[in-house]
C-alpha positions as CSV (number, residue, x, y, z in Angstrom):
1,X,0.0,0.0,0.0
2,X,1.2,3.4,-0.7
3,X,2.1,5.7,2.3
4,X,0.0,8.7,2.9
5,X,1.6,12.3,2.9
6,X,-1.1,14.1,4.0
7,X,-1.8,14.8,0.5
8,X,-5.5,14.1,-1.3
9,X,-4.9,10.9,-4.0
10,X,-5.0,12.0,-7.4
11,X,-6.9,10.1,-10.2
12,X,-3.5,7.7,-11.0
13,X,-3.2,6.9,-7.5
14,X,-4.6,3.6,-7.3
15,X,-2.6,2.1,-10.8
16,X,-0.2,-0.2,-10.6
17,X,3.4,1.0,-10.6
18,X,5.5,0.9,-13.7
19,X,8.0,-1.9,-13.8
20,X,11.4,-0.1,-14.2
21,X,10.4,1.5,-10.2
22,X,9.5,-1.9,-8.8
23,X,12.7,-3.6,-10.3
24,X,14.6,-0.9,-8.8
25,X,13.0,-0.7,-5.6
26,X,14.1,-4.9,-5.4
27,X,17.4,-4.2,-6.7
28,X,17.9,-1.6,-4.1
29,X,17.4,-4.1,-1.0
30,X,19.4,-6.7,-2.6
31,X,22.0,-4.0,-2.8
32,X,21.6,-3.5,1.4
33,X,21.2,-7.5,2.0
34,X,25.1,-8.0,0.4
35,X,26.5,-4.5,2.5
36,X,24.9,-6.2,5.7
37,X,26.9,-9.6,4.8
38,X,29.9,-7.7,3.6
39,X,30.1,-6.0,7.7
40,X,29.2,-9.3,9.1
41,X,31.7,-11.2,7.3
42,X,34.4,-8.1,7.8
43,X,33.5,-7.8,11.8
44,X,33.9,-11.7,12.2
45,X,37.4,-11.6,10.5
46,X,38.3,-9.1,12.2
47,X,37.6,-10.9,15.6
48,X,38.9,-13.9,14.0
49,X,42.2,-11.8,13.3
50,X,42.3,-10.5,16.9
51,X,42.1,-13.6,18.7
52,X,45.0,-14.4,16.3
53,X,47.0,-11.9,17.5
54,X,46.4,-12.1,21.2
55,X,44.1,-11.5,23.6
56,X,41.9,-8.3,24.1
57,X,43.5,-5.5,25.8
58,X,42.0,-2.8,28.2
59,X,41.0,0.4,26.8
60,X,44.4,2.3,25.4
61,X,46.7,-0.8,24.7
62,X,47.8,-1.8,21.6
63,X,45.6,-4.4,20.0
64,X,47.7,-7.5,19.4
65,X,50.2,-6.7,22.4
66,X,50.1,-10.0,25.4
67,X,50.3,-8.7,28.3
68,X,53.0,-9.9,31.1
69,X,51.5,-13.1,32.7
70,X,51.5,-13.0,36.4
71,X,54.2,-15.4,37.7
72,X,53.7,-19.4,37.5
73,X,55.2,-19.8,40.7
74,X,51.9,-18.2,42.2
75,X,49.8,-20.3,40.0
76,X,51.5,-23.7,39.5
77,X,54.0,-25.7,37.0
78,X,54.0,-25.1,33.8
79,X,51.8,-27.2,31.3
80,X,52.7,-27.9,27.5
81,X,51.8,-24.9,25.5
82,X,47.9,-24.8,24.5
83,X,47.2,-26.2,21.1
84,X,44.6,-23.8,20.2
85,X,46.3,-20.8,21.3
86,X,49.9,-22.0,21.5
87,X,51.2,-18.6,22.4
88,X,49.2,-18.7,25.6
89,X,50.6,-21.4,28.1
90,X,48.4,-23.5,30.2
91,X,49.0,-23.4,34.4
92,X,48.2,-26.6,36.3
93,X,47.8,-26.8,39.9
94,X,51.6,-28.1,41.7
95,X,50.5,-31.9,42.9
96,X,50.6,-31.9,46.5
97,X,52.2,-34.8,47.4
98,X,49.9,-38.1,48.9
99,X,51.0,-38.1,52.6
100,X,52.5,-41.3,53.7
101,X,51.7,-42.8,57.2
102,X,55.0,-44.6,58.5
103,X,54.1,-47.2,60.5
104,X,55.7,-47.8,63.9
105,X,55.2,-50.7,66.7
106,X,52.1,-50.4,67.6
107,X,51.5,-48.9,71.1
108,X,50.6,-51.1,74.3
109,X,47.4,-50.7,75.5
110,X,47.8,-49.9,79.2
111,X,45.6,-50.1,82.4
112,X,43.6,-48.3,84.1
113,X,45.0,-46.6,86.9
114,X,43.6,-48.5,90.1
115,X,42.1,-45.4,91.8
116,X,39.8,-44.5,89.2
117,X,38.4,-48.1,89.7
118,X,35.2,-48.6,91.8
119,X,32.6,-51.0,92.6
120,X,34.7,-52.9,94.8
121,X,33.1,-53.9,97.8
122,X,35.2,-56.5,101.0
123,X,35.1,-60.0,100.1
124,X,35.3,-61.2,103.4
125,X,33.1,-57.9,105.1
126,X,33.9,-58.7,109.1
127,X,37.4,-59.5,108.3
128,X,40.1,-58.3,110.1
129,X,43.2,-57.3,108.1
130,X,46.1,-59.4,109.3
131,X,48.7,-58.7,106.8
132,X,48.8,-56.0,103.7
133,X,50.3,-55.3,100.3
134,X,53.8,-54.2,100.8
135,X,57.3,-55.2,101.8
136,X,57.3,-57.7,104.7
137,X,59.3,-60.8,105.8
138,X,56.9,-63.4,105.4
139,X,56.9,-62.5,101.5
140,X,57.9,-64.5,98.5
141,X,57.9,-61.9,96.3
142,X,61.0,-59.5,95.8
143,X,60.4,-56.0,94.9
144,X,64.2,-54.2,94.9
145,X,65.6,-57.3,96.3
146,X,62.8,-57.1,99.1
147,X,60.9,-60.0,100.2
148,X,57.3,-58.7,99.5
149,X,53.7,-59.5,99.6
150,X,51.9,-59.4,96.5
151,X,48.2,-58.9,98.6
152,X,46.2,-58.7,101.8
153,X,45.1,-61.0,104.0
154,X,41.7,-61.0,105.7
155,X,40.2,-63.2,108.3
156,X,37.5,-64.3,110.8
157,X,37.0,-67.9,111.2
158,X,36.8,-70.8,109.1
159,X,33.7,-71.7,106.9
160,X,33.0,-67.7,107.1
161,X,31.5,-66.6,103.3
162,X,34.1,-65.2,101.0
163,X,31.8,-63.3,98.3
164,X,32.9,-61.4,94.9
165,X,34.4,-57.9,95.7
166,X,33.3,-56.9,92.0
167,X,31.3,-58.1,88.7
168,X,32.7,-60.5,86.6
169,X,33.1,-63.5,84.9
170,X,35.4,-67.0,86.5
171,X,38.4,-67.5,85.5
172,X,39.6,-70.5,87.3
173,X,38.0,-72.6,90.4
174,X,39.7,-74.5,92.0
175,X,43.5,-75.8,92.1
176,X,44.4,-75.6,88.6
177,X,44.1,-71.5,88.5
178,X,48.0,-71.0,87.7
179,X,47.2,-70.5,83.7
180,X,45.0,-67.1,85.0
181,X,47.3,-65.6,87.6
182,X,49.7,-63.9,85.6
183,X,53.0,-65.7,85.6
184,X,55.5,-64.2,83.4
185,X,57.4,-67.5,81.5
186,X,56.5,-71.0,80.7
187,X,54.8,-73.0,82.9
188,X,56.1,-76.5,81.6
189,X,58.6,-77.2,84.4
190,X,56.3,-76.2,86.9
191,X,53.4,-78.2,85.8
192,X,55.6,-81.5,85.1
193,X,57.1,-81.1,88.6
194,X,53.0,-81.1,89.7
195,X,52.4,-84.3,87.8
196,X,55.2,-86.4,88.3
197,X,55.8,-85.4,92.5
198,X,51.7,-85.6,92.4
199,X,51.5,-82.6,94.4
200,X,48.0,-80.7,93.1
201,X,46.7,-81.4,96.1
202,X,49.2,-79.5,97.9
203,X,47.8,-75.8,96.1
204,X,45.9,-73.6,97.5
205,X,41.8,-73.8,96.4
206,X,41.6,-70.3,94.8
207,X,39.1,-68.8,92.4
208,X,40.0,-66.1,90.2
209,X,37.9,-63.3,88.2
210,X,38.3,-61.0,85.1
211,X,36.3,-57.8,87.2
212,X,35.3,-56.4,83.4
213,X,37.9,-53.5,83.7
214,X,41.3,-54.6,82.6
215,X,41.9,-56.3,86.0
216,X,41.7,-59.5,87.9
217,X,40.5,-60.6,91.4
218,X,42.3,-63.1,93.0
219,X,41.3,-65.3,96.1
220,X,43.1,-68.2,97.5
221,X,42.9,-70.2,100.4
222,X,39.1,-71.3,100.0
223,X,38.0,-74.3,102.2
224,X,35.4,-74.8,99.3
225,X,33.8,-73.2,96.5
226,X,31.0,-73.3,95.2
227,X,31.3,-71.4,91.8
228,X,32.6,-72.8,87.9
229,X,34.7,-71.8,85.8
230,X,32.8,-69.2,83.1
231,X,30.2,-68.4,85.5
232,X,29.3,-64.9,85.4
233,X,28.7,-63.6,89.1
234,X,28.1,-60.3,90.8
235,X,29.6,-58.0,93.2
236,X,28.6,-59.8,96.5
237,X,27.9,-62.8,95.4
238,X,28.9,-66.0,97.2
239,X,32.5,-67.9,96.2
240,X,32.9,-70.1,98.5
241,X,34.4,-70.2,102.4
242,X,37.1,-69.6,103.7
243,X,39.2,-72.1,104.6
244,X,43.2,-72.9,105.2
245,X,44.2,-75.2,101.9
246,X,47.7,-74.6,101.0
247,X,50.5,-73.6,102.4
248,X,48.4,-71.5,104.9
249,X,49.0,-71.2,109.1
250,X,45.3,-70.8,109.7
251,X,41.9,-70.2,108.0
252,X,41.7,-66.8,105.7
253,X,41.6,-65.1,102.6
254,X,44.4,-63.9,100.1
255,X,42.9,-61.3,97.8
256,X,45.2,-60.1,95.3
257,X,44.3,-57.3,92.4
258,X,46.4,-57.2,88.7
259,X,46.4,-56.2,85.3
260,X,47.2,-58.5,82.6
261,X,48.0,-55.0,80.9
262,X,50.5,-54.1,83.4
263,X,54.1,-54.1,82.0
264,X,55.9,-54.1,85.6
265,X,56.5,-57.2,87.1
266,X,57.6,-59.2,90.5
267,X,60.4,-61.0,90.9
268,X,60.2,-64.4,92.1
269,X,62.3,-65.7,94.8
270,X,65.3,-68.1,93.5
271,X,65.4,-70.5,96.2
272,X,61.5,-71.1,95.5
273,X,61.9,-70.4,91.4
274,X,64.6,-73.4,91.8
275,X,62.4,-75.9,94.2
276,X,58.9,-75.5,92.1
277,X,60.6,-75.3,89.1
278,X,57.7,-72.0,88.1
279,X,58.7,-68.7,86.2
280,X,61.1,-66.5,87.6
281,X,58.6,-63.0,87.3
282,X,55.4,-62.2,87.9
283,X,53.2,-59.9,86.4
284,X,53.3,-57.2,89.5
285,X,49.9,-56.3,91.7
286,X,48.6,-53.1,92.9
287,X,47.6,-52.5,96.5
288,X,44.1,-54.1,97.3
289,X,43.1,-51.4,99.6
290,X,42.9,-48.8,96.7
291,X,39.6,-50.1,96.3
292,X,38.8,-51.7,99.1
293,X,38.9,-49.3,102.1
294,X,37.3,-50.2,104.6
295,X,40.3,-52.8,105.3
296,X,42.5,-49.8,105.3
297,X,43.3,-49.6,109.1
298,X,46.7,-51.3,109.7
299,X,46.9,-54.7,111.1
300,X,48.4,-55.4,114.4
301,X,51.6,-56.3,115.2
302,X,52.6,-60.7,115.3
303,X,55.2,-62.6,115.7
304,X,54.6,-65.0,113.8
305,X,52.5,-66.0,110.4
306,X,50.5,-68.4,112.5
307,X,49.2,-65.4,114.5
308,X,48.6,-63.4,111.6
309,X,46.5,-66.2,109.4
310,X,49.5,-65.3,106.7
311,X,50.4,-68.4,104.5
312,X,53.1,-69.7,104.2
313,X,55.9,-69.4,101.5
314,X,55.3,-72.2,98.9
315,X,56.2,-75.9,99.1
């Protein structure tokens, strides 16, 4: 349609157009299509050309100019060159090297120290303490060449009720309990000295318990027992009685507290290591009365181990 100037339409208005203006009219956008190809060809060659060169600069540097990379050092190594853009080289990140974990002997676990133990409660709960944990003459044990008792003796009377000073589980009953008391060496000689002089009668009865915390209960001298081995039992709970079997002077209870844990040990005396033919160390004890102490009042004075209910050194 025509455009409208404003103007009224004269009588020739509505005919057709001659053909020379059409044709020219055609010609004339044909003419604008090819200049709009010619600047989109020419600006994409000339991007083309640039990237060529280098990369784009700020404002005010010369186009084609490659500017000063910052140090590799600060970035990483560098990388081959990149194949599209060889000029410009590639920055990897420096590998950080894998770190290695050198592995050493592994560390022993240790105990816990006896004073943060508890639970404990007296096995023998009217006893009377005859003799305690420490050096003394009536001890097989040497502790800097001392003669030494390794536990505490308690007593009342015979047949009184020895009961568990803590939960746990049985270890041994009876008279074949050495395997569980923490010898340090073979037991071999010892055993075959047993058998062949037929002297298991001779041993103490003793019962000994895994408490559940890295330690061990030990109590010797029963007259009878009347738990198993593997039986779990409770703080209180009845053992056995006491009793004199043994090498004991007179009816009580040997209780003894150790560690399996426990690195330290007791030396054994050699005239005794030489008769019974068992291990030369021990696996050392802690003091009873840490946790039991209400037997802490010290025992008075004797003459003799028959007056204290002590037992005797080993047979």
């Amino acid at each position: 349609m025509p455009r409208h100037s404003g103007r009224q339409p004269g009588p020739l208005a509505n005919l057709p157009r001659p053909l020379d203006e059409r044709d020219g009219s055609r010609r004339r956008r044909r003419i604008r299509r090819a200049a709009s190809l010619v600047v989109v060809f020419g600006v994409t060659g000339a991007i083309a050309a640039t990237l060529a060169n280098g990369p784009l600069g700020k404002a005010g540097e010369v186009q084609g100019a490659v500017a000063t990379p910052e140090p590799f050092a600060a970035r990483g190594t560098l990388a081959p060159l990149d194949p599209i853009s060889p000029a410009a080289p590639v920055a990897t990140a420096t590998p950080r090297p894998t770190p290695v974990e050198v592995a050493g002997p592994p560390v022993a676990p240790m105990p816990a120290p006896p004073e943060t133990l508890a639970g404990y409660r007296s096995p023998l709960p009217h006893g009377r303490l005859t003799l305690p944990f420490g050096p003394s003459p009536w001890g097989s044990r040497l502790v800097e060449g001392n003669a030494f008792h390794d536990g505490v003796d308690l007593a009342t009377f015979c047949g009184d009720r020895i009961k568990a000073a803590h939960d746990g589980k049985v270890l041994a009953a009876g008279r074949r309990f050495d395997t569980e008391i923490g010898w340090v060496g073979s037991l071999k000689p010892y055993f075959a000295r047993l058998d062949k002089k037929h002297l298991w009668g001779t041993l103490p009865i003793t019962v000994v318990i895994d408490d559940g915390n890295g330690y061990r209960s030990i109590y010797a001298h029963f007259g009878k027992v009347v738990v198993k081995k593997g039986q779990a039992v409770k703080a209180g709970q009845l053992l056995g009685f006491e009793g004199a079997t043994g090498r004991a002077s007179g009816c009580h209870l040997h209780y003894g507290l150790f560690s399996p844990l426990e690195t330290g040990t007791f030396a054994i005396e050699p005239d005794v290591v030489k008769r019974m033919k068992v291990p030369g160390f021990q696996i050392a004890r802690v003091d009873p009365l840490i946790v039991l102490p209400q037997h802490a009042e010290k025992p008075k004075t004797s003459a003799s181990p028959a007056q204290s209910g002590k037992a005797a050194a080993p047979a």
